[in-house]
TORPA-55808 format. One record per atom (N, C-alpha, C, O, CB): x, y, z. Coordinates in steps of 0.001 Angstrom, whole numbers, plus 500000, padded with zeros to 6 digits. Each point is the difference from the previous one (the first is absolute). Glycine has a CB too. Example, Ala and Ser with C-alpha at 12.3 -4.5 7.8 and 13.67 -1.06 7.14 Angstrom:
<atoms>
513190494310507800;499110501190500000;500900501200500000;501036499981500665;497072498846500581;501542502223498034;500820501190500060;499230501090500730;500509501108500169;500675498264497686;
</atoms>
This chain:
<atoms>
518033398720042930;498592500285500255;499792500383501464;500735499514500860;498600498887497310;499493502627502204;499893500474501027;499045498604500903;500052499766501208;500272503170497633;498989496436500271;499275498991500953;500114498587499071;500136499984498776;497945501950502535;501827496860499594;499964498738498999;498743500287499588;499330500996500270;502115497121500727;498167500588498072;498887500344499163;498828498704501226;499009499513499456;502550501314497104;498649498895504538;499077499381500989;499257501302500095;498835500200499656;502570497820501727;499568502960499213;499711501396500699;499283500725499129;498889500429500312;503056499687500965;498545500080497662;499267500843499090;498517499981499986;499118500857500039;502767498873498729;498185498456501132;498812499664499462;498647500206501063;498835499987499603;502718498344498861;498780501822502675;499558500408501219;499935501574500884;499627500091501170;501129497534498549;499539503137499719;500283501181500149;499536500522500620;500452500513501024;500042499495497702;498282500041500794;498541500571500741;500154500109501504;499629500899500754;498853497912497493;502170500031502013;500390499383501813;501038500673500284;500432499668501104;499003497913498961;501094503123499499;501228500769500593;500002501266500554;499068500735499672;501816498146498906;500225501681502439;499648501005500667;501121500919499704;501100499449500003;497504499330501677;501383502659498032;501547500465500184;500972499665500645;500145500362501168;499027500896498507;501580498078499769;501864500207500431;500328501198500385;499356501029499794;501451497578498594;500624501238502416;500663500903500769;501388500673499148;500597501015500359;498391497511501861;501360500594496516;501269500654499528;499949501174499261;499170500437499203;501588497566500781;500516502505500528;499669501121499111;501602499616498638;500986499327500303;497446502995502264;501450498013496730;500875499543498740;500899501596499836;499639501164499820;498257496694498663;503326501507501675;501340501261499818;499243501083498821;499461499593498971;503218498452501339;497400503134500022;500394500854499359;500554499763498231;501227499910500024;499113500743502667;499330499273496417;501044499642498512;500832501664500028;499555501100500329;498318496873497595;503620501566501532;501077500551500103;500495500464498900;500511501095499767;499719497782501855;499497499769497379;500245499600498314;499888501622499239;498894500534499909;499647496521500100;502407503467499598;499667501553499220;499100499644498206;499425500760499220;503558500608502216;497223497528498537;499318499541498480;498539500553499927;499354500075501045;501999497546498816;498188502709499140;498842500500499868;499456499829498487;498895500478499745;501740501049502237;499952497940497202;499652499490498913;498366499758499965;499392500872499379;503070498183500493;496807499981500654;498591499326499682;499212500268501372;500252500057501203;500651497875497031;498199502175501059;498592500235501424;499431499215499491;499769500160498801;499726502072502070;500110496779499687;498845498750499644;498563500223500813;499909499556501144;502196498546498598;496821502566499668;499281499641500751;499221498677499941;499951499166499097;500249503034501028;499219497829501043;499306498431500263;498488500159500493;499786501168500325;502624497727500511;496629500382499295;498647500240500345;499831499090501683;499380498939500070;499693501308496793;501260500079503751;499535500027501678;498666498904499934;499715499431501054;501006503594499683;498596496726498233;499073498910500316;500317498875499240;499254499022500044;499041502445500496;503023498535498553;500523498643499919;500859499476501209;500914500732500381;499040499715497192;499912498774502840;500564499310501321;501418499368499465;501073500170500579;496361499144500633;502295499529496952;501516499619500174;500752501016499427;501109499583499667;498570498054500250;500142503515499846;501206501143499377;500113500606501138;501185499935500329;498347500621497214;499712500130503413;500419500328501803;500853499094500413;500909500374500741;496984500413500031;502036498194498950;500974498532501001;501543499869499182;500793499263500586;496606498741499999;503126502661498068;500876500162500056;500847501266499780;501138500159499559;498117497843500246;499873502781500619;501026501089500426;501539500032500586;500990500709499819;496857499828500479;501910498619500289;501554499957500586;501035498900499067;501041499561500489;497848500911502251;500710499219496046;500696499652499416;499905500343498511;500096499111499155;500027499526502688;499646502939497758;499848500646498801;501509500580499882;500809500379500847;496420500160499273;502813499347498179;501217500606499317;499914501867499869;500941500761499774;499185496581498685;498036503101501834;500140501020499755;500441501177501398;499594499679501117;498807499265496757;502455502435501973;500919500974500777;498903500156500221;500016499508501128;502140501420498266;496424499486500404;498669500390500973;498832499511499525;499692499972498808;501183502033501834;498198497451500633;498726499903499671;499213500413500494;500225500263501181;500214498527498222;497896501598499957;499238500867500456;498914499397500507;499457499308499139;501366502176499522;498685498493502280;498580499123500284;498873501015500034;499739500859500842;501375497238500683;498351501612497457;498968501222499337;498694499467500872;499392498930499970;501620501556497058;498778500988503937;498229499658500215;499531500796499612;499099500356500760;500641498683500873;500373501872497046;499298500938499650;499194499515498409;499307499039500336;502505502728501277;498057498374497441;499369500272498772;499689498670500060;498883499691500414;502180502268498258;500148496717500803;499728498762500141;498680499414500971;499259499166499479;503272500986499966;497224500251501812;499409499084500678;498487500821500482;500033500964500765;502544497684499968;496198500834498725;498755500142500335;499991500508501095;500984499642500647;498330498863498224;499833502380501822;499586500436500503;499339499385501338;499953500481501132;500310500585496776;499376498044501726;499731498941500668;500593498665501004;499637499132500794;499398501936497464;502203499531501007;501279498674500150;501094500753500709;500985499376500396;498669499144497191;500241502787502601;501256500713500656;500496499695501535;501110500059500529;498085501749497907;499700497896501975;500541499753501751;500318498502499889;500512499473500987;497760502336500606;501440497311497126;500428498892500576;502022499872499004;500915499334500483;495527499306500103;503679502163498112;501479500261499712;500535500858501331;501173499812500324;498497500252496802;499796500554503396;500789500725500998;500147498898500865;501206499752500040;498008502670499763;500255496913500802;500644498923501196;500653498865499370;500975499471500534;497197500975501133;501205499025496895;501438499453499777;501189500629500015;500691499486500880;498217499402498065;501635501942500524;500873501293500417;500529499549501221;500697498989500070;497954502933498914;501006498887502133;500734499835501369;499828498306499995;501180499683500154;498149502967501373;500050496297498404;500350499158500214;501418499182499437;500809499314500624;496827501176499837;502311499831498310;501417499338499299;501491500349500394;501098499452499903;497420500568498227;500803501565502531;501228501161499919;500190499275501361;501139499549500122;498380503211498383;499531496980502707;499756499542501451;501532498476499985;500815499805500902;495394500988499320;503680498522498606;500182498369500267;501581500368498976;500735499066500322;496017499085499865;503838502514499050;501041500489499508;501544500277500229;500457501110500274;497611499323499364;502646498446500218;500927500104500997;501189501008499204;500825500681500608;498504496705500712;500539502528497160;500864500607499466;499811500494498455;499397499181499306;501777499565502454;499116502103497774;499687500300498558;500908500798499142;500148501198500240;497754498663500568;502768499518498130;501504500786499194;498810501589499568;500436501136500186;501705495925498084;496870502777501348;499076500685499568;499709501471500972;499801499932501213;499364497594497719;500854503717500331;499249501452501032;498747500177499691;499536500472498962;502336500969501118;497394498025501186;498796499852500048;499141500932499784;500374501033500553;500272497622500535;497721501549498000;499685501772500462;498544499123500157;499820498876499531;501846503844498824;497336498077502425;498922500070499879;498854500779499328;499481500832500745;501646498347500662;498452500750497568;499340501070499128;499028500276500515;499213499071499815;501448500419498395;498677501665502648;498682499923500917;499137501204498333;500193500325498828;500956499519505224;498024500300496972;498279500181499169;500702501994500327;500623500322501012;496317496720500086;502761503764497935;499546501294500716;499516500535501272;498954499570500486;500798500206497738;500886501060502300;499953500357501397;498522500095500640;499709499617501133;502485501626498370;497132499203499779;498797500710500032;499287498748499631;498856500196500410;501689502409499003;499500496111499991;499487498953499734;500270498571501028;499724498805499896;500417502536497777;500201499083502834;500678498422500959;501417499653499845;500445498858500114;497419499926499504;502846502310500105;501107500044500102;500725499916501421;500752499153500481;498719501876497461;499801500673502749;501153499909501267;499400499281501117;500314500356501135;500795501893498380;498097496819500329;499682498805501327;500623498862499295;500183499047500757;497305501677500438;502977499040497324;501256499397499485;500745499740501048;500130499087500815;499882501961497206;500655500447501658;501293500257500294;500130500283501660;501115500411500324;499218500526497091;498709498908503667;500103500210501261;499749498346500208;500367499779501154;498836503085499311;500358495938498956;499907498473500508;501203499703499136;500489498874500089;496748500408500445;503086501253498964;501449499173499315;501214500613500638;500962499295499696;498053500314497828;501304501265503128;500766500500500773;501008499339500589;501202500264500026;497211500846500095;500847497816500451;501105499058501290;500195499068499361;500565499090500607;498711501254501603;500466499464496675;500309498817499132;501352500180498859;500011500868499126;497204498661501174;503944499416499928;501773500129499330;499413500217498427;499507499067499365;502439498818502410;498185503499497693;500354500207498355;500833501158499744;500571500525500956;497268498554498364;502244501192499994;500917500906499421;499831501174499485;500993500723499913;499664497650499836;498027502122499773;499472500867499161;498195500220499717;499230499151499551;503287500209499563;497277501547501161;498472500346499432;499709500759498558;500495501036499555;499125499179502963;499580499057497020;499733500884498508;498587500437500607;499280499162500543;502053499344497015;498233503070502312;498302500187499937;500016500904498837;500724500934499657;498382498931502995;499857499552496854;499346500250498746;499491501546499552;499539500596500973;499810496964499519;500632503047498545;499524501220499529;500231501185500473;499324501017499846;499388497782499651;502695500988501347;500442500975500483;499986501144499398;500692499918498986;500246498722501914;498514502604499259;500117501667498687;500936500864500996;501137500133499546;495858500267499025;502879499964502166;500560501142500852;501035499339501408;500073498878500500;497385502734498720;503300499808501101;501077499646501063;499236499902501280;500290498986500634;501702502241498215;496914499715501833;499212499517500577;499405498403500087;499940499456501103;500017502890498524;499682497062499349;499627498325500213;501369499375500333;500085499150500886;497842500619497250;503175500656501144;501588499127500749;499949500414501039;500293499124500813;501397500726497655;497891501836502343;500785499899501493;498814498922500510;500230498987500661;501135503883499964;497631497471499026;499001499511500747;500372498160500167;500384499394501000;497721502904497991;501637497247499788;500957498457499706;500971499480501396;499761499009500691;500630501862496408;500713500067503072;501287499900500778;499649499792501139;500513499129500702;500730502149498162;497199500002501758;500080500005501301;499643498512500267;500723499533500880;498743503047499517;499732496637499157;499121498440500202;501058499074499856;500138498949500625;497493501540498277;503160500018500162;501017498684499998;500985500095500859;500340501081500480;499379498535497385;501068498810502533;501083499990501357;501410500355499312;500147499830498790;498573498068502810;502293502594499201;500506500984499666;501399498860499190;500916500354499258;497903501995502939;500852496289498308;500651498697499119;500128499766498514;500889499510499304;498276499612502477;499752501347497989;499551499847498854;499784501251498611;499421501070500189;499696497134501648;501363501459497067;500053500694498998;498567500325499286;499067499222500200;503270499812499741;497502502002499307;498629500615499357;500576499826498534;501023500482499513;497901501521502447;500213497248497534;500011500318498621;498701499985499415;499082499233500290;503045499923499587;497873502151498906;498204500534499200;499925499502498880;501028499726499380;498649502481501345;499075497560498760;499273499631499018;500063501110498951;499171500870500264;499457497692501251;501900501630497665;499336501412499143;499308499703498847;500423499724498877;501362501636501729;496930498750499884;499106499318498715;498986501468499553;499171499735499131;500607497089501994;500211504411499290;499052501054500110;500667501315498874;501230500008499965;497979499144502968;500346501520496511;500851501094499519;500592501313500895;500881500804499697;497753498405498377;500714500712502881;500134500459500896;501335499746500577;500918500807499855;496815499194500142;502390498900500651;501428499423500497;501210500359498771;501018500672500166;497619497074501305;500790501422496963;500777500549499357;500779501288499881;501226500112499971;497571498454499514;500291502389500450;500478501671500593;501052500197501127;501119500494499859;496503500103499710;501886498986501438;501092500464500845;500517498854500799;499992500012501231;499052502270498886;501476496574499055;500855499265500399;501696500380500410;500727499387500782;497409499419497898;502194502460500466;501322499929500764;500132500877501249;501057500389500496;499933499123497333;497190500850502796;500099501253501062;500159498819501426;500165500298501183;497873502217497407;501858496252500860;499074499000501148;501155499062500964;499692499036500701;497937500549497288;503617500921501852;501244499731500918;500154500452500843;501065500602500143;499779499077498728;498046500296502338;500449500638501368;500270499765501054;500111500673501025;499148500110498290;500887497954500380;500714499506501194;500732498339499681;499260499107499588;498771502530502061;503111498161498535;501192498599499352;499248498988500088;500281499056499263;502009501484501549;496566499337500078;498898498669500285;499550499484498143;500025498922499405;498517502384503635;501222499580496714;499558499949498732;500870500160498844;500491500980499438;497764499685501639;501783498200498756;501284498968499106;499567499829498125;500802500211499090;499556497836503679;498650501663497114;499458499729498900;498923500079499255;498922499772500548;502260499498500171;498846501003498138;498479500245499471;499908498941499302;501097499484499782;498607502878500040;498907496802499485;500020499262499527;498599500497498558;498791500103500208;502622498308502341;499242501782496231;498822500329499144;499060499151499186;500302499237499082;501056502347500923;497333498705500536;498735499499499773;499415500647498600;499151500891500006;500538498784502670;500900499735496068;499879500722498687;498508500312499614;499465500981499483;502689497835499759;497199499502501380;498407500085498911;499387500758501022;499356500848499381;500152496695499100;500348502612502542;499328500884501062;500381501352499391;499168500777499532;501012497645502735;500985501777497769;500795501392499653;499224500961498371;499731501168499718;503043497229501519;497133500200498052;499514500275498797;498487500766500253;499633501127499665;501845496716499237;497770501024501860;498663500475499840;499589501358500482;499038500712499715;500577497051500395;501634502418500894;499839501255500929;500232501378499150;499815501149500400;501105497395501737;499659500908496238;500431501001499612;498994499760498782;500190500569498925;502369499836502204;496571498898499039;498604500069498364;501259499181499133;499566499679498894;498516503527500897;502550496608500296;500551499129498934;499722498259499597;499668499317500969;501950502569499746;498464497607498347;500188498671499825;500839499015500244;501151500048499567;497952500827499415;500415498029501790;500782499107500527;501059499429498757;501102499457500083;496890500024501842;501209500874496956;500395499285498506;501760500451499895;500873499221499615;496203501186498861;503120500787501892;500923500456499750;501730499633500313;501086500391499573;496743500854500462;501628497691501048;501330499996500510;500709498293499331;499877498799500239;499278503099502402;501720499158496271;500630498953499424;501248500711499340;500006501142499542;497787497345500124;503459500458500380;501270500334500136;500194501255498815;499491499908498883;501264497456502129;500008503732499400;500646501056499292;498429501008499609;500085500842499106;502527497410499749;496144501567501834;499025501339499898;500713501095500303;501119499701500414;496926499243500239;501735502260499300;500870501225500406;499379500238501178;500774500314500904;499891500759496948;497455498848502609;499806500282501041;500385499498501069;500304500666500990;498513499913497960;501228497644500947;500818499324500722;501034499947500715;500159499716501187;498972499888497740;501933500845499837;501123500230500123;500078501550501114;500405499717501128;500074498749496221;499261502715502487;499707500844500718;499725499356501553;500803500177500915;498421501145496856;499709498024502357;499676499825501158;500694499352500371;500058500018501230;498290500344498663;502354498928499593;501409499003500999;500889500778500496;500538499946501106;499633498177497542;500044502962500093;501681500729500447;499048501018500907;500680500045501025;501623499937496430;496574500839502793;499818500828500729;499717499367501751;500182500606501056;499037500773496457;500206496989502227;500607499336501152;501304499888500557;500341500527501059;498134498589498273;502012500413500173;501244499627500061;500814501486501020;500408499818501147;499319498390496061;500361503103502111;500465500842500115;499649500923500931;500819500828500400;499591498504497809;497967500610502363;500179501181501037;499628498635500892;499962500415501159;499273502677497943;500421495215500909;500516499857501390;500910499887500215;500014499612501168;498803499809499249;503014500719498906;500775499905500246;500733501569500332;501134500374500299;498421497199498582;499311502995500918;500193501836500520;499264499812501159;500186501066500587;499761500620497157;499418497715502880;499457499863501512;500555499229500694;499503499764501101;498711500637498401;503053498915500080;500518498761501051;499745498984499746;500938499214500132;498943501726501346;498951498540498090;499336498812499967;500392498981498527;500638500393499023;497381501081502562;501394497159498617;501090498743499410;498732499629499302;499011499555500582;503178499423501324;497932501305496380;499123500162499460;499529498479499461;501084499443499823;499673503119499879;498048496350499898;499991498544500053;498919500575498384;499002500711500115;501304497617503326;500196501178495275;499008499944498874;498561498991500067;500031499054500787;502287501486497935;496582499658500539;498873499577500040;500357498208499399;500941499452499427;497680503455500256;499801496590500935;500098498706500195;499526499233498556;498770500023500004;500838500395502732;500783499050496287;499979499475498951;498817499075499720;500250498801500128;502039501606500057;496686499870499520;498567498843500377;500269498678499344;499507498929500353;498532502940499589;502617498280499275;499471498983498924;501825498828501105;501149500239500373;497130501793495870;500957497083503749;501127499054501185;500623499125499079;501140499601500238;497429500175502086;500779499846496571;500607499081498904;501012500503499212;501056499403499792;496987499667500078;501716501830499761;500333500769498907;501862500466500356;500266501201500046;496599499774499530;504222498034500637;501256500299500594;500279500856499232;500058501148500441;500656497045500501;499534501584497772;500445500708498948;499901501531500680;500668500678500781;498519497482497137;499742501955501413;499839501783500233;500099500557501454;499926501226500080;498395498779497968;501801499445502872;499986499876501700;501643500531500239;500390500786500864;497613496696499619;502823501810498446;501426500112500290;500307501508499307;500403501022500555;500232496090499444;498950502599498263;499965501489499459;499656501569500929;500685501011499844;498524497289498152;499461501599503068;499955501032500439;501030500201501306;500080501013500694;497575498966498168;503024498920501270;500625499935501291;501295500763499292;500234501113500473;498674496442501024;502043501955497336;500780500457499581;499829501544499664;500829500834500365;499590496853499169;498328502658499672;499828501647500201;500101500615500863;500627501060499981;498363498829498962;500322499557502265;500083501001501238;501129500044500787;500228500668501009;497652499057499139;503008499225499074;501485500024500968;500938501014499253;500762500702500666;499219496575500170;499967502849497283;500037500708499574;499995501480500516;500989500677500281;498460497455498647;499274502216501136;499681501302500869;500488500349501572;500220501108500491;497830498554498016;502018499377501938;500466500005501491;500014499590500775;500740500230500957;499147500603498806;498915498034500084;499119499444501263;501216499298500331;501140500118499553;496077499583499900;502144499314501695;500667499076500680;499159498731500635;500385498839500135;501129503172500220;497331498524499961;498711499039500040;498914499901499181;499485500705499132;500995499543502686;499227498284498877;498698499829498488;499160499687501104;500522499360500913;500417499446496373;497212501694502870;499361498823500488;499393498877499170;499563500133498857;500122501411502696;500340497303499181;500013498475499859;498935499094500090;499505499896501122;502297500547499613;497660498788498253;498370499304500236;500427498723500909;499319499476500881;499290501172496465;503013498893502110;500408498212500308;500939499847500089;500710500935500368;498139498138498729;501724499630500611;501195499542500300;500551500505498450;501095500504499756;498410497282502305;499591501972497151;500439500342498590;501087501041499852;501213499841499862;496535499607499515;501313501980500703;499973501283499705;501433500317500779;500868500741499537;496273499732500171;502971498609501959;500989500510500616;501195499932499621;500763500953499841;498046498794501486;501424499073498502;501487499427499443;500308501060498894;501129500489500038;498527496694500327;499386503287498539;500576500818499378;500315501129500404;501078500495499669;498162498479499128;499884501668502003;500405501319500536;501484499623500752;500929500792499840;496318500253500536;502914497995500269;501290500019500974;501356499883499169;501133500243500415;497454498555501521;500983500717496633;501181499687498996;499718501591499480;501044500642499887;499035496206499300;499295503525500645;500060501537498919;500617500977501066;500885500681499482;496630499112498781;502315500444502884;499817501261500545;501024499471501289;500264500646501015;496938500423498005;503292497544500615;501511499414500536;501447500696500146;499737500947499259;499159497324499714;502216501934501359;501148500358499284;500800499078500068;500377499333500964;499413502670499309;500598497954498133;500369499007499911;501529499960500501;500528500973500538;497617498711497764;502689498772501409;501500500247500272;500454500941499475;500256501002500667;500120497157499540;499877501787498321;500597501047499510;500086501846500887;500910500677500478;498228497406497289;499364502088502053;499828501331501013;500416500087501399;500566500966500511;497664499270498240;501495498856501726;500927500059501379;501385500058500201;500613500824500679;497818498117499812;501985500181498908;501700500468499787;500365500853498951;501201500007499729;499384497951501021;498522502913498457;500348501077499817;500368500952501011;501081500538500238;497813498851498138;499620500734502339;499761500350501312;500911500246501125;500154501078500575;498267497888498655;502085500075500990;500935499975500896;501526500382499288;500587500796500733;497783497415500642;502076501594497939;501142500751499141;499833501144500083;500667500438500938;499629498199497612;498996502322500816;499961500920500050;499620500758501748;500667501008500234;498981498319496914;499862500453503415;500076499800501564;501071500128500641;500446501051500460;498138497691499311;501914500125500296;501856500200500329;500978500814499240;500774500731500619;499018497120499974;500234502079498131;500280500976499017;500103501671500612;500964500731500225;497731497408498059;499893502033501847;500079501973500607;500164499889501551;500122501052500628;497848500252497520;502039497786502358;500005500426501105;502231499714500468;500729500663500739;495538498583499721;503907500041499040;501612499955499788;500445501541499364;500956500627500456;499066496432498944;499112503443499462;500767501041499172;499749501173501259;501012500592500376;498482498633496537;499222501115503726;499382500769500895;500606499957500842;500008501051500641;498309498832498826;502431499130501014;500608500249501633;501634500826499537;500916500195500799;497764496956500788;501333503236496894;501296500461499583;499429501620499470;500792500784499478;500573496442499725;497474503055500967;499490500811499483;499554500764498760;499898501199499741;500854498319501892;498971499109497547;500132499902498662;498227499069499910;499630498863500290;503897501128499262;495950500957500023;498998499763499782;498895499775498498;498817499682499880;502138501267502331;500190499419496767;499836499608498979;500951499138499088;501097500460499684;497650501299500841;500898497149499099;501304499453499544;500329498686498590;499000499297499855;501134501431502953;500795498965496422;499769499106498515;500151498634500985;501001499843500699;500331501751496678;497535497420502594;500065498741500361;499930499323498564;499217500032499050;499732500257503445;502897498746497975;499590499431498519;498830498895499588;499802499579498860;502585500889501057;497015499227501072;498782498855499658;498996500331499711;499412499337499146;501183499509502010;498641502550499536;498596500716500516;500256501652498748;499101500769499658;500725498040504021;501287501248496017;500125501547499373;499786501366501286;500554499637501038;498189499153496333;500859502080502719;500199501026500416;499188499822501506;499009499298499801;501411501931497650;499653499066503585;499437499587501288;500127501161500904;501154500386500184;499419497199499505;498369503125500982;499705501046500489;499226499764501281;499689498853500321;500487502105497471;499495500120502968;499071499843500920;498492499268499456;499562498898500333;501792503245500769;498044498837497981;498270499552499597;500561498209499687;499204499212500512;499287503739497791;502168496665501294;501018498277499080;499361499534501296;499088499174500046;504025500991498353;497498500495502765;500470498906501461;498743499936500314;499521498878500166;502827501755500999;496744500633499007;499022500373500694;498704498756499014;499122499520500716;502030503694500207;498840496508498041;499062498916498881;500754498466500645;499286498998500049;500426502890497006;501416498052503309;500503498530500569;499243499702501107;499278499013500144;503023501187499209;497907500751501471;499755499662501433;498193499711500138;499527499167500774;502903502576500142;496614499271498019;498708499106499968;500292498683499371;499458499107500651;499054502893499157;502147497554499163;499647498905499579;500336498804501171;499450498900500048;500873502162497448;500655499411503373;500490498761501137;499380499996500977;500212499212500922;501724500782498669;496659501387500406;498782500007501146;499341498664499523;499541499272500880;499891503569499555;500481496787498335;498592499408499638;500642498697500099;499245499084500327;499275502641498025;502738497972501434;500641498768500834;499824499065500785;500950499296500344;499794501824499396;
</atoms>
């Protein structure tokens, strides 16, 4: 925990801290948990979550009313933070909404990543980049049809790492029904793989939509297994629940890793002989594209 629970309980009395919390290194990216910035005991254990990222949402979640006071909890937790296995992001409001005075008071404060919201055009990313410190990673919201459109034009610069898709926003943006999104729809399905595919034609590290229903494991795991199916690699995350599964689904397991690595050593032994295609009796036939599918699976490692 970032504070005992004396401290907690007293908060109000506290002033920003000076630490700033390492950089996260961890390449895992399995789960995005977001969390709500005006719960105090889910802020207080951040630094001891199972989930590869969490999001501290001051956008849709938090009234209007309540934003400047999630924003200073924010820098305050982030202020008193000595360490976190977790890659931190901050989800700010639209640029044009109270976004980039967000993102200019959160600046000097140790995180890892910015999400701003409703990003449509490459103009709002450069614009995004210039406000943010040059420490720190950009990642967009794509909740608009708009964004949808030209999501794979919106890679222009390596700052900008990830998209994260905002389905029921996405939906409404497109006159469609929220009703719709349920496992194996075709429109659904479309919109995952056309996610999936041009942000991974723009560079960017694509994170699937957030599962509402928090009880409901069953079907939570089912869509996790589809979208790993299809490609994904991340899920976003309501809890502790949702996470553990995403980190077991979208995991690699033993088996795959020491596939992984066999075949790894495998071409790169046959390659330094100049034999680049070749009969492995364990793996069957092993080629460049063979080596080139290992070496992601031992990224996600």
């Amino acid at each position: 925990m970032i504070f005992d629970e004396k401290t907690l309980n007293n908060i109000k009395n506290l002033s920003f801290g000076n630490t700033q919390k390492i950089s996260s290194t961890h390449r895992n990216k399995r789960s995005n948990m977001m969390l709500n910035p005006l719960n105090l005991k889910h802020l207080n254990r951040m630094d001891e979550s199972e989930a590869d990222m969490i999001t501290l949402n001051l956008e849709d979640a938090i009234a209007p009313s309540r934003k400047k006071e999630a924003l200073h909890n924010i820098a305050l937790f982030l202020s008193h933070m000595q360490h976190s296995n977790s890659f931190i992001i901050v989800r700010v409001n639209p640029l044009d909404e109270g976004g980039a005075e967000e993102i200019a008071f959160l600046n000097d404060f140790s995180f890892d990543a910015v999400r701003v919201a409703k990003i449509k055009t490459q103009v709002e990313v450069a614009q995004a980049l210039t406000l943010l410190s040059n420490d720190k990673e950009l990642h967009i919201s794509l909740e608009t049809k708009e964004a949808f459109e030209n999501l794979s034009t919106l890679g222009i610069d390596p700052r900008l790492t990830t998209a994260n898709l905002g389905i029921l926003d996405l939906l409404t943006s497109l006159g469609l029904s929220q009703s719709i999104v349920t496992e194996g729809n075709p429109t659904i399905d479309y919109i995952l793989s056309k996610f999936l595919v041009d942000a991974k034609i723009a560079g960017i590290h694509p994170i699937s939509f957030m599962f509402q229903a928090y009880n409901d494991t069953d079907s939570f795991r089912q869509w996790c297994k589809r979208e790993k199916m299809m490609g994904y690699t991340s899920k976003a995350c309501m809890g502790p629940k949702q996470v553990a599964i995403a980190n077991e689904i979208f995991g690699v397991t033993n088996k795959e890793r020491k596939r992984a690595q066999h075949i790894k050593k495998r071409f790169e032994e046959e390659s330094a002989q100049s034999n680049h295609g070749f009969m492995d009796e364990k793996y069957g036939f092993i080629d460049e594209p063979i080596y080139r599918d290992a070496l992601l699976t031992l990224e996600k490692y």
